[in-house]
C-alpha positions in Angstrom: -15.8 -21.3 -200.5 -17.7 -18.4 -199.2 -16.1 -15.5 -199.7 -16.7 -11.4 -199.6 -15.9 -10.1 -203.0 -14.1 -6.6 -202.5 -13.8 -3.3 -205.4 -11.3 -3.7 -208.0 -9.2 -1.2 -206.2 -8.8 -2.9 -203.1 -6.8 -5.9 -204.4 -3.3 -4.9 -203.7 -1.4 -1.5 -203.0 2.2 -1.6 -203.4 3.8 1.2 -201.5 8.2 1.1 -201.5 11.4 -1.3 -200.7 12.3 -2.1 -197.6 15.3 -1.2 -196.3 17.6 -2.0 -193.1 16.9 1.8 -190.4 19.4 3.7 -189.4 19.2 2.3 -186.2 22.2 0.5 -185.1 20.9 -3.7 -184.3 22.4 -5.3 -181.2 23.9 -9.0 -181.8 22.3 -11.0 -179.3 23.5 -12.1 -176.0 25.0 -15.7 -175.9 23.0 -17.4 -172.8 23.8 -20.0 -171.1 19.9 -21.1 -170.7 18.6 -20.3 -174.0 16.9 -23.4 -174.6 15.4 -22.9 -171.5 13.7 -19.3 -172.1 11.1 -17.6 -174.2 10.9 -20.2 -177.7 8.0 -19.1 -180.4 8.7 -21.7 -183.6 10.4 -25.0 -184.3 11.1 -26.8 -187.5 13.2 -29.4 -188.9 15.9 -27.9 -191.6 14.7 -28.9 -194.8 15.4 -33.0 -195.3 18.3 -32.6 -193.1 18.4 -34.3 -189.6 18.7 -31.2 -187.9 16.4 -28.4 -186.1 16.1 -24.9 -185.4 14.3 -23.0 -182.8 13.6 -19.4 -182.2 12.2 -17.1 -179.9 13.1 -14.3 -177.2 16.1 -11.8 -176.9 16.9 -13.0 -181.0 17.6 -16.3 -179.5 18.1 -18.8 -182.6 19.0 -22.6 -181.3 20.4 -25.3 -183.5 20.2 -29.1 -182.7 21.6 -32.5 -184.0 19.5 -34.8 -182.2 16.3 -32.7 -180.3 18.1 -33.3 -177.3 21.1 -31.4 -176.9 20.9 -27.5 -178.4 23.8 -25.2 -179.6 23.0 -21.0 -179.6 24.0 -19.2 -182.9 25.3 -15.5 -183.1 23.0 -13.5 -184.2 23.1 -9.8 -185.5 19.7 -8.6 -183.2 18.0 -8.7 -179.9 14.5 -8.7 -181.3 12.4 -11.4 -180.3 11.7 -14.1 -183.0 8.4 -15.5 -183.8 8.6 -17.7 -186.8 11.2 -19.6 -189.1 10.7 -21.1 -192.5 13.4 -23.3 -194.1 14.0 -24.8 -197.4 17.0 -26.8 -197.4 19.8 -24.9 -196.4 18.3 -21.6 -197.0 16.5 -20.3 -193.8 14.4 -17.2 -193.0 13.3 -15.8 -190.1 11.3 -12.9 -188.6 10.0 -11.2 -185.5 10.0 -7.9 -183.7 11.0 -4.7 -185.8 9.5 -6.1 -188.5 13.5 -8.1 -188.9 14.3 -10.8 -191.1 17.0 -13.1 -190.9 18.7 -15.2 -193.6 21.0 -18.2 -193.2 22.2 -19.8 -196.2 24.4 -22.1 -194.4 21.8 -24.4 -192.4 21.5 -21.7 -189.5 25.5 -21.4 -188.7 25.7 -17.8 -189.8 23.0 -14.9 -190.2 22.6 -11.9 -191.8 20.0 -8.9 -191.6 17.3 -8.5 -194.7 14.7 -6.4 -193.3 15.0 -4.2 -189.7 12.3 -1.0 -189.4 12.4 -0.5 -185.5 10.7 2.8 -186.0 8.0 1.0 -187.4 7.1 -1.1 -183.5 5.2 -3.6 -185.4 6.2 -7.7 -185.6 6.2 -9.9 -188.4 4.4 -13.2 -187.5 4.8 -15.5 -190.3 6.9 -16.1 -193.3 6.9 -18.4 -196.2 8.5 -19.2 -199.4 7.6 -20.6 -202.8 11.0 -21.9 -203.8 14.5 -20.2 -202.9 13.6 -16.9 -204.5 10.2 -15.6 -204.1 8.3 -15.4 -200.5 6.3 -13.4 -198.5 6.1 -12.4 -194.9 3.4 -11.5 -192.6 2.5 -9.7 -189.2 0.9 -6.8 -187.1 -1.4 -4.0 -188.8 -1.4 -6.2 -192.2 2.3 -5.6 -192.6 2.8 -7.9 -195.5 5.9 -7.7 -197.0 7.3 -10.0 -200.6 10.4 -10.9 -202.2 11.4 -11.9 -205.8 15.0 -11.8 -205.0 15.8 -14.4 -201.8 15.1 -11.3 -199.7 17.9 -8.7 -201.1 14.9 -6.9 -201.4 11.0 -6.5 -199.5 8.1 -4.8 -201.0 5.8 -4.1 -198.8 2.3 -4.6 -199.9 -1.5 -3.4 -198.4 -4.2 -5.8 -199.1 -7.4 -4.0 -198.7 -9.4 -6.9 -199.6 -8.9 -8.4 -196.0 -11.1 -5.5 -194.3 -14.7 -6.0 -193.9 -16.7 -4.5 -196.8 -17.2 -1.3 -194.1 -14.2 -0.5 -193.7 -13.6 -0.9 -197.4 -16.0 1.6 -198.4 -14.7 4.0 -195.0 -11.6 3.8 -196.8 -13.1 4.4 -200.6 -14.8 7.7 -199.3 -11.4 8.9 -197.7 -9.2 8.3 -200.7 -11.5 10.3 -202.7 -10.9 13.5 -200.6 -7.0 13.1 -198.7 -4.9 10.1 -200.2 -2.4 10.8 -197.0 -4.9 10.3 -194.7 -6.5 7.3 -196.7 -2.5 5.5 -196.8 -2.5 6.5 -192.5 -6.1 4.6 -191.7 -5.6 1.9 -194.1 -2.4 0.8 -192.0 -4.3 2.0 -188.6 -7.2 -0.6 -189.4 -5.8 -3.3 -191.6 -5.9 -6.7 -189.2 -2.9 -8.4 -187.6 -2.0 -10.9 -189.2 -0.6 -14.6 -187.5 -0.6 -17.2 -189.7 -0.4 -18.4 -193.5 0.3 -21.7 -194.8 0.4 -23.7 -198.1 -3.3 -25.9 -199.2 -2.4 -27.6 -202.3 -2.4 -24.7 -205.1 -3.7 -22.4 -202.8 -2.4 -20.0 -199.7 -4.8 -19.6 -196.2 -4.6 -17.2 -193.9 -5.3 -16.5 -190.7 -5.2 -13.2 -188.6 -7.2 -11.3 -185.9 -11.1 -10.1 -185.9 -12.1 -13.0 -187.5 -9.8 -12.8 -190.4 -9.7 -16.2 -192.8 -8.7 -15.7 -196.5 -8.3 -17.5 -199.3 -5.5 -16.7 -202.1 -4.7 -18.6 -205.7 -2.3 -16.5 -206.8 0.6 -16.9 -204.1 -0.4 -14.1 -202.2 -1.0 -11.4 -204.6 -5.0 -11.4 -204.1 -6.9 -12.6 -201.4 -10.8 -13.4 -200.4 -12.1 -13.6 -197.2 -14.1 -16.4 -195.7 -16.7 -15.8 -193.9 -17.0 -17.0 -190.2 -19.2 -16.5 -187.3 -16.0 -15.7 -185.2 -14.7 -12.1 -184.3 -11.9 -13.1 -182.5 -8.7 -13.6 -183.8 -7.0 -16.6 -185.5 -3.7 -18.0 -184.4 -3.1 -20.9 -187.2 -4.7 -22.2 -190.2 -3.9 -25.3 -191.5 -5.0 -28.1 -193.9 -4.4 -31.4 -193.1 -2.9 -34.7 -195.2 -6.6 -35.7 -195.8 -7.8 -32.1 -197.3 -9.5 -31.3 -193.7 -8.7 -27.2 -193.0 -9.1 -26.5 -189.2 -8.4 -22.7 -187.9 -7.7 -22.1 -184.1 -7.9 -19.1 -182.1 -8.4 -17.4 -178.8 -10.3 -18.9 -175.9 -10.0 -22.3 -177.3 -12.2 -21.6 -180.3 -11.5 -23.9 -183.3 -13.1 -24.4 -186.8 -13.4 -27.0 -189.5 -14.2 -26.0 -193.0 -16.9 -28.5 -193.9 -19.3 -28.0 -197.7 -17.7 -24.6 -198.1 -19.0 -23.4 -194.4 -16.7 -23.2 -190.9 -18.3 -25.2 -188.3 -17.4 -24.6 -184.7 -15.9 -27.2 -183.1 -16.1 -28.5 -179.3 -12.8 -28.1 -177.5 -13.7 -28.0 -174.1 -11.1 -25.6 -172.8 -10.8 -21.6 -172.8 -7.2 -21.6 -173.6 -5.8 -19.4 -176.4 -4.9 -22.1 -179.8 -2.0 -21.6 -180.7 -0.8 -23.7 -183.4 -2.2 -26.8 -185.7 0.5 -29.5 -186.5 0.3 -32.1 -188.8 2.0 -35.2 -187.5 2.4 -37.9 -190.1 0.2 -41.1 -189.3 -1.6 -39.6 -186.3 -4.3 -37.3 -185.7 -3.6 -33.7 -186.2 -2.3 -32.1 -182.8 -3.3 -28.5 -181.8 -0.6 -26.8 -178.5 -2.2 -24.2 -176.5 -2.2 -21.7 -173.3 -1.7 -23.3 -169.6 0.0 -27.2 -171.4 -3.1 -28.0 -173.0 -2.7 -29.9 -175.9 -5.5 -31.3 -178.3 -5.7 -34.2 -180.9 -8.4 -33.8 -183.2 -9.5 -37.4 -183.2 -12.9 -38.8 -182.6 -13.9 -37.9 -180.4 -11.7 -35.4 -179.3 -8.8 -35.6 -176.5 -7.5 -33.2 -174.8 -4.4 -33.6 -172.5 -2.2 -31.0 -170.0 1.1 -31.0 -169.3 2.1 -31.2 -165.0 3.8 -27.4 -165.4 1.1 -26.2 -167.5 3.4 -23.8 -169.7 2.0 -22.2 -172.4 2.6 -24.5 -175.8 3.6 -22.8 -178.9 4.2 -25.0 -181.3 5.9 -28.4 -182.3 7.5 -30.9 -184.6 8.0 -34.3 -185.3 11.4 -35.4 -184.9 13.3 -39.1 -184.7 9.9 -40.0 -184.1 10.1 -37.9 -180.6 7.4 -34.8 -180.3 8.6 -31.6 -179.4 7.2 -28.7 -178.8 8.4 -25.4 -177.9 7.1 -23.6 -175.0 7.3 -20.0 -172.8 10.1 -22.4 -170.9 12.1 -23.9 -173.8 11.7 -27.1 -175.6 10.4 -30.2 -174.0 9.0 -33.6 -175.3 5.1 -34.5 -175.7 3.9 -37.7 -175.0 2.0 -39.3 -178.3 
């Protein structure tokens, strides 16, 4: 892989534990229509035949069958963007930089992070096994756990920036270390996306962000890209293929250690790859557009045209979660 090779320095700063403000959460409102509103992730509970979905107003949706879906109390308002779960044990983050924890298959939750003051999201979270994870979002917020998420460190990974503002940074930590801590969180990149290749972790985030990590998280390298935009979803695929999708329908394939551009044909923001076992790999978009990357490429739109978030494979049914709710994609 290609990557930008950053000072020694840069790797990782460590800064305190997270803790739960002094900010009193609300417990979200029980609505009627919830599966019909605002939905941001989807996933199947672990090996169980169940599903969870989450998006606005702390909404968090459990279902037996993809069909019919039951609304769980839950102890914030804050919209929720992403849900990981292993078994059991599920997290889940959003807005205020919360996350969530259910260790009873989504019935019941409980606050491990909540930093309203802060007015950044967390995008993305994923864990290694039922102790140790990380979680992701706006301004680099990057935050890890070695406890179950009792307790978040929150990290700054220099390495990300461009080598500019690597060196902008080197020349201000020399002369005020406050002022170096304030930029560094001012020009670190949002970041959307990270997911599991093989022994490694990928990344994706905005201004043409793509890293590479080996060691869980603790280090990364960027990749370079001839993309400034940003990055919704990077993803690698049964058969080793890594695509990365981002604004204005721009998508990538890693191919002999380069990204090549890929064709797409629409302008829609990409927002989410999704492997699908024994079919091509599906990419949901902006205005119901939905892309299998097949040869050659198809690309299909639902009748209402709602923007597609993301999706799962479930009793052999594809669902996909939308700015509407939930509703079923044709194969």
């Amino acid at each position: 892989m290609k990557k930008n090779i950053l000072p020694l320095f840069a790797a990782v700063l460590i800064f305190s534990t997270t803790a739960t403000s002094d900010v009193t959460p609300q417990a979200s409102f029980q609505a009627p229509l919830a599966n019909k509103s605002l939905l941001l992730d989807i996933s199947q509970i672990g090996q169980t035949q169940r599903l969870i979905a989450v998006g606005e107003r702390g909404h968090i949706l459990i279902s037996e069958d993809g069909q019919s879906w039951q609304q769980k109390q839950v102890p914030v308002t804050a919209t929720l963007t992403a849900v990981f779960a292993r078994d059991n044990h599920i997290w889940v983050v959003g807005h205020d930089a919360v996350i969530l924890y259910s260790d009873d298959g989504g019935e019941s939750w409980q606050i491990q992070n909540f930093e309203p003051e802060l007015q950044k999201p967390l995008m993305d979270v994923l864990f290694f096994d039922d102790r140790h994870g990380i979680a992701i979002g706006a301004y680099g917020l990057f935050y890890r756990t070695e406890d179950g998420g009792q307790s978040w460190n929150k990290e700054a990974h220099i390495s990300l920036l461009n080598e500019m503002d690597v060196e902008y940074l080197e020349s201000l930590k020399e002369e005020d270390i406050n002022l170096y801590e304030s930029e560094m969180e001012a020009i670190l990149p949002h970041l959307n996306r990270v997911s599991v290749a093989g022994d490694k972790l990928l990344l994706a985030g905005e201004a043409g962000t793509l890293a590479v990590s080996e060691d869980k998280g603790q280090s990364w390298q960027r990749m370079d890209v001839d993309y400034y935009g940003s990055f919704f979803d990077i993803q690698q695929m049964t058969d080793g293929r890594i695509f990365a999708a981002g604004l204005r329908g721009n998508l990538f394939e890693y191919v002999d250690e380069q990204w090549q551009e890929i064709e797409t044909g629409i302008s829609s923001t990409l927002n989410s790859i999704v492997r699908i076992e024994g079919k091509a790999p599906l990419i949901v978009a902006n205005k119901g557009y939905y892309l299998w990357l097949e040869e050659p490429l198809r690309a299909e739109q639902t009748d209402d045209e709602e923007a597609l978030v993301n999706a799962v494979l479930f009793n052999d049914k594809l669902l996909v979660v939308t700015e509407a709710g939930i509703q079923e994609l044709q194969k």
